[in-house]
N, C-alpha and C positions, 0 to 999 in steps of 0.2 A: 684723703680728707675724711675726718668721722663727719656722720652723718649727725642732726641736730636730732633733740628729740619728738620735736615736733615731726619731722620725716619720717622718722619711727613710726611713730602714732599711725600718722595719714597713710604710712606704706600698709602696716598691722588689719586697718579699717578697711582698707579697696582689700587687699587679700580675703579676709572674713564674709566682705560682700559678695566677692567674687564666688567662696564657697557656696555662703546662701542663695545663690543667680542657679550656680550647679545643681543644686538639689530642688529647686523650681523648677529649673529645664526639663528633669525627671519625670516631675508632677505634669507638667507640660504638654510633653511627648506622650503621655498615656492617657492626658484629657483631647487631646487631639486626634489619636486615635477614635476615643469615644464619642467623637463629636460628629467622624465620617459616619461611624457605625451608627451614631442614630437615625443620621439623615436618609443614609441609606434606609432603617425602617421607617421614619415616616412617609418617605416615597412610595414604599411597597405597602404601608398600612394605609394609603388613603385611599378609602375606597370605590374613587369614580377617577383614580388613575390610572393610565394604559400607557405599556411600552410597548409599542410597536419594534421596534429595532434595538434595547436596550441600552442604547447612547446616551438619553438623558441621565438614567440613570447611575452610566459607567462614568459621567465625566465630574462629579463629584472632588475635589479637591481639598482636603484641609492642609495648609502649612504651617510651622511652625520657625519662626525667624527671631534671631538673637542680634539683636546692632545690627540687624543691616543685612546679616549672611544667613540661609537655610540651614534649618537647625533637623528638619525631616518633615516630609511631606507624606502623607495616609491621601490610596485614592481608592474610590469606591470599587474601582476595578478589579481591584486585588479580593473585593467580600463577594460577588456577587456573577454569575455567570455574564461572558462579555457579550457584545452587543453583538447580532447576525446579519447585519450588514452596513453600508456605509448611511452615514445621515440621511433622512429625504430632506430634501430640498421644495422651494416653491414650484408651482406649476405643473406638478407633475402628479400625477396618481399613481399609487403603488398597493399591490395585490399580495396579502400574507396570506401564505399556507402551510404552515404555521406561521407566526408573528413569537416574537421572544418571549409572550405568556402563554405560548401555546393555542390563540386562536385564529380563525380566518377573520383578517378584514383587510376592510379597503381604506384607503384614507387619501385625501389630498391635501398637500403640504401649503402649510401659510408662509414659510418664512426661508427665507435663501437660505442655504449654509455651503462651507466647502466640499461638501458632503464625503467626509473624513469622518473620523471615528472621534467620537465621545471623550474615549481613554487619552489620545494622544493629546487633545484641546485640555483635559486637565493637566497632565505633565504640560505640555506647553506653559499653561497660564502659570506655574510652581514659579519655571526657569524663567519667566520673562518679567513675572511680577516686582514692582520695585519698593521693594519694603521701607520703612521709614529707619533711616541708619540713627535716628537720636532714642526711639526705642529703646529697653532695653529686649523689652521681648512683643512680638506681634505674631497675632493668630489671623490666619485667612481663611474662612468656607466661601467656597465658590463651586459655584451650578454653570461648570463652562461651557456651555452648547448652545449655537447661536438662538436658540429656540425655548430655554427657559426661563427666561424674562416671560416671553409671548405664554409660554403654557402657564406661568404663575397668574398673568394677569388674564389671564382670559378664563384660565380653568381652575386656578388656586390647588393646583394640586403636586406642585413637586416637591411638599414637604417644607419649603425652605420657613416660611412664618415658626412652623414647628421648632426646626433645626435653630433659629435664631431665640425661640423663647429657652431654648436647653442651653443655648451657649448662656445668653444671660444670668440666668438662676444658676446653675453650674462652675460657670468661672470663680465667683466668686470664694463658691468654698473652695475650689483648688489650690488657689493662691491665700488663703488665710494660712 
């Protein structure tokens, strides 16, 4: 059976689109990139923030998803020396000599965690996160460590108000 012309057409237009989705996903995948890497510097430029164990700053996640499916995932882990030991946890006091900046302190933990690694919590949150399948494309930055919520509000210092005024102004032109 030929196909009508109208078929034509609407097959010609989702192909065309489909091109133009492809060479967005490009643009995409390299503003995503860009987007870990900044967060990562506004963490490390704010200057009344301390990593102790480098977790915060290793569990850093951007992903990048198409319909529904991961399209690649940027995790700070990959830019940045990894964390030296597992998360602190509440309750507990913990003695660095070194600490992951290089200095001596002491600190006592505010907030429970499984006290797991930073890195692993970003890969986690990638594969479990549930993107909106009507999308056709969605961007995720996430600060996966039970503890950065707590450190933004109480210290304003993991960057992330940063990282979100860059996605704002920045997406923009990527997708023009």
């Amino acid at each position: 059976m030929a196909m009508k012309n109208a078929d034509i057409l609407q097959l010609a237009i989702e192909r065309r689109l489909e091109e133009k989705y492809d060479e967005m996903e490009v643009k995409l995948k390299k503003h995503c990139d860009d987007i870990c890497e900044s967060a990562v510097n506004f963490r490390l430029d704010e200057p009344n923030a301390h990593e102790f164990t480098g977790n915060l700053l290793n569990s850093i996640a951007v992903a990048l998803y198409r319909r529904g499916k991961l399209v690649q995932a940027t995790f700070s882990s990959s830019m940045v020396p990894g964390a030296i030991a597992p998360k602190m946890t509440t309750d507990k006091f913990y003695h660095w000599k070194p600490d992951w900046q290089g200095d001596e302190r002491t600190f006592r933990a505010d907030v429970k965690t499984d006290e797991g690694y930073g890195k692993y919590d970003a890969q986690s949150f990638v594969v479990y996160y549930n993107p909106d399948k009507k999308a056709v494309f969605e961007i995720v930055c996430a600060y996966t460590t039970e503890y950065a919520k707590w450190v933004e509000q109480q210290r304003n210092t993991t960057g992330f108000l940063n990282t979100v005024q860059y996605i704002e102004i920045n997406t923009p032109k990527v997708i023009q």
